[in-house]
Backbone bond lengths (Angstrom), bond angles and torsions (degrees), N, CA, C in turn:
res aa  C-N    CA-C-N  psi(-1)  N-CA   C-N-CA  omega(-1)  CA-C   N-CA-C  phi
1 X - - - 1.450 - - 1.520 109.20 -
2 X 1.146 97.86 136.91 1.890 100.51 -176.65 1.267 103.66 -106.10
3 X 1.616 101.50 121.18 1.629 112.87 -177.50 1.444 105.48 -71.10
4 X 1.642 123.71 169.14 1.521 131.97 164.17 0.829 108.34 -60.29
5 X 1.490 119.65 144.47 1.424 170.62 -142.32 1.395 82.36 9.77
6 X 1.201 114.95 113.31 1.624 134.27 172.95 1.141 87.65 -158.33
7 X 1.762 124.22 140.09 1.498 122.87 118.39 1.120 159.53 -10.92
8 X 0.797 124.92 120.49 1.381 126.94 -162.14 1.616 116.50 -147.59
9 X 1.309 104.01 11.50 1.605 126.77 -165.98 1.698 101.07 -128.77
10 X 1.314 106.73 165.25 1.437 100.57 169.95 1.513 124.74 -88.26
11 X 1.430 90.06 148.23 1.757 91.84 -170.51 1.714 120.81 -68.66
12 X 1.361 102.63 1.64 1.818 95.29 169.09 1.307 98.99 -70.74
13 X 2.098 92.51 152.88 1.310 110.76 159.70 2.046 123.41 -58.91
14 X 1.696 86.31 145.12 1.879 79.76 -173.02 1.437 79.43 -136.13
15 X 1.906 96.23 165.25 1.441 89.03 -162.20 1.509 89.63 -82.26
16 X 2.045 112.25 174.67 1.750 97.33 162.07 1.373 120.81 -74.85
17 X 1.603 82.19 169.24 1.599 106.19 -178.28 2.056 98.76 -83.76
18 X 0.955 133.31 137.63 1.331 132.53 178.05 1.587 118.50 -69.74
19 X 1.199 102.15 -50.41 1.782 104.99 177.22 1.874 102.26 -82.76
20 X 0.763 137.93 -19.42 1.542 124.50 155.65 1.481 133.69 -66.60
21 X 1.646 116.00 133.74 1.068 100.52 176.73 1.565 137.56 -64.15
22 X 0.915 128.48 159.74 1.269 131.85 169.99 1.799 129.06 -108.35
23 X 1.421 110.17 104.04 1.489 123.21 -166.40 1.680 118.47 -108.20
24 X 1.325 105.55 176.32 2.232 78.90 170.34 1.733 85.93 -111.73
25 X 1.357 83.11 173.59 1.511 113.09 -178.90 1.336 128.00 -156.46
26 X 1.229 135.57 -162.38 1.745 101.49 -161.86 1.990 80.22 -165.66
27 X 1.237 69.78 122.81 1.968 92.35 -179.64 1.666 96.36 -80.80
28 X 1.384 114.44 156.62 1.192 122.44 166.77 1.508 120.92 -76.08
29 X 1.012 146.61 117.80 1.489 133.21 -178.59 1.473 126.89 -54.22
30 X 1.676 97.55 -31.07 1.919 100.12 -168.68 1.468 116.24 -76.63
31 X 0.911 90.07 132.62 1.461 103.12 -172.50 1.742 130.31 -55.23
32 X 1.571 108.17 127.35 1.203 121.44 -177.89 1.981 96.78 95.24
33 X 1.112 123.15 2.23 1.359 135.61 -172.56 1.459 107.92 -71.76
34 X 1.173 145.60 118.38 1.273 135.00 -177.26 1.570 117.16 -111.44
35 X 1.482 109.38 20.35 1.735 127.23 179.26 1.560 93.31 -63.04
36 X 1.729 114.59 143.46 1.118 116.12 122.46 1.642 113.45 -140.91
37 X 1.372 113.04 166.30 1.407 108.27 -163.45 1.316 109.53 -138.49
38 X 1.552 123.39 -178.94 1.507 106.60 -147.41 1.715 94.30 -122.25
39 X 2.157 94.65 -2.74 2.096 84.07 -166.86 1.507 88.50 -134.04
40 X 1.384 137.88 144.61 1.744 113.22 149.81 1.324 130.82 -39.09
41 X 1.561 104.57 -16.95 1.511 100.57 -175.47 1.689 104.77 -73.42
42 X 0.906 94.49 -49.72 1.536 110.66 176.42 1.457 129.90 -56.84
43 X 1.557 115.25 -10.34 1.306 144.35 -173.11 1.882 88.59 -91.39
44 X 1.337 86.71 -71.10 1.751 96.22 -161.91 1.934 102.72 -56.31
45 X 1.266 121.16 -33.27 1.325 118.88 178.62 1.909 109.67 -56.87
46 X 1.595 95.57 -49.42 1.131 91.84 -148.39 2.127 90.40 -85.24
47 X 1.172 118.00 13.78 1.813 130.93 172.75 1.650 89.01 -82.77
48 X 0.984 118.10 -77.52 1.693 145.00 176.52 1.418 100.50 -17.87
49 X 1.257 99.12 -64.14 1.892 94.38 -166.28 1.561 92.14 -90.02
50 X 0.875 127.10 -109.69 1.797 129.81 179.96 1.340 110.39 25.45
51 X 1.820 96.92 -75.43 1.784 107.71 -156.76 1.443 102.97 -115.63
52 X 1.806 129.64 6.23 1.271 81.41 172.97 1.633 116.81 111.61
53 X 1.232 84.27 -36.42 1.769 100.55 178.50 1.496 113.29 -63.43
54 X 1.916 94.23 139.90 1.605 104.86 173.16 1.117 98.63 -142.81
55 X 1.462 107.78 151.57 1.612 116.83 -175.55 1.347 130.23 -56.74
56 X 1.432 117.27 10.50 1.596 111.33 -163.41 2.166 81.64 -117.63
57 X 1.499 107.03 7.60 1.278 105.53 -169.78 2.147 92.57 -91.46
58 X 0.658 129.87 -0.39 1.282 165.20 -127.56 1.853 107.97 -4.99
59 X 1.013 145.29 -161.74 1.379 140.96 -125.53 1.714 89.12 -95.34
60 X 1.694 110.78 134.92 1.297 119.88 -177.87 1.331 99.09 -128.51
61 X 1.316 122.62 45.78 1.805 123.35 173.82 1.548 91.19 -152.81
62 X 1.877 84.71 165.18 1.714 96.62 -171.03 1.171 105.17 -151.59
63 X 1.398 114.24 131.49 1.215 123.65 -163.13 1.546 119.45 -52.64
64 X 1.456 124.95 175.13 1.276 116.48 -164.52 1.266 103.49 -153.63
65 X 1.633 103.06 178.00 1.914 102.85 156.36 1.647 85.81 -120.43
66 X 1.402 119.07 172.19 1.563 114.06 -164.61 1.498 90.54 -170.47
67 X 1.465 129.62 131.25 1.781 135.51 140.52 1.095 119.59 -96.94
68 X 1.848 112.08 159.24 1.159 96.14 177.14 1.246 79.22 -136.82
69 X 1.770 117.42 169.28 1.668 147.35 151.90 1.378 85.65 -65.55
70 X 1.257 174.80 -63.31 1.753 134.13 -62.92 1.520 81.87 -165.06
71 X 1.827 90.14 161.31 1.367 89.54 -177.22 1.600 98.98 -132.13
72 X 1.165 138.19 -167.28 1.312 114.92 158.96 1.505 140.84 101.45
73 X 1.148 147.75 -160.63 1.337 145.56 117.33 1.370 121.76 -27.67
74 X 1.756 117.49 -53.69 1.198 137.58 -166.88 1.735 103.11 -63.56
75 X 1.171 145.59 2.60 1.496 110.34 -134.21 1.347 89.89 -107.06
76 X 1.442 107.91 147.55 1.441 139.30 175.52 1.694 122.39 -96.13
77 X 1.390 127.88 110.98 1.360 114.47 -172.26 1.714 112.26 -95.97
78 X 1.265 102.39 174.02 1.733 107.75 173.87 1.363 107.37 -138.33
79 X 1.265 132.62 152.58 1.018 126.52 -171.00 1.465 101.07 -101.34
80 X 1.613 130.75 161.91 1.067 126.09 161.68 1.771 124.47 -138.81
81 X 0.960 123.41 -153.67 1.832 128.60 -165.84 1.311 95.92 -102.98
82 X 1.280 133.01 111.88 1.387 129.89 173.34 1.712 115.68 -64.33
């Protein structure tokens, strides 16, 4: 089950979309991982369950710029080309 604001797109950069906003978001670090997410909280949950991750492992995401289609609970990010 894919929690809110998770990925669900691929993690290459795309260029932006113009009429969408533009927010940060925070890619997952581990590799081959195609998460990105819209909160740290939501970063560290979705490290936690996935991979395993604990905080003394210290921060394995990196900040971003990110759009989404979605509004909601539901929303899905993309990463893009700063």
């Amino acid at each position: 089950m894919v929690k809110a604001k998770e990925l669900v797109y691929s993690r290459n950069r795309v260029s932006p979309i113009s009429y969408l906003k533009i927010v940060i978001g925070y890619i997952c670090g581990y590799v081959e991982c195609e998460t990105v997410c819209g909160t740290v909280d939501t970063v560290k949950e979705h490290c936690k369950r996935d991979h395993g991750w604990k905080a003394k492992d210290g921060n394995c995401w990196v900040e971003t710029w990110a759009q989404t289609f979605f509004q909601g609970n539901d929303r899905r990010y993309v990463n893009y080309i700063k």
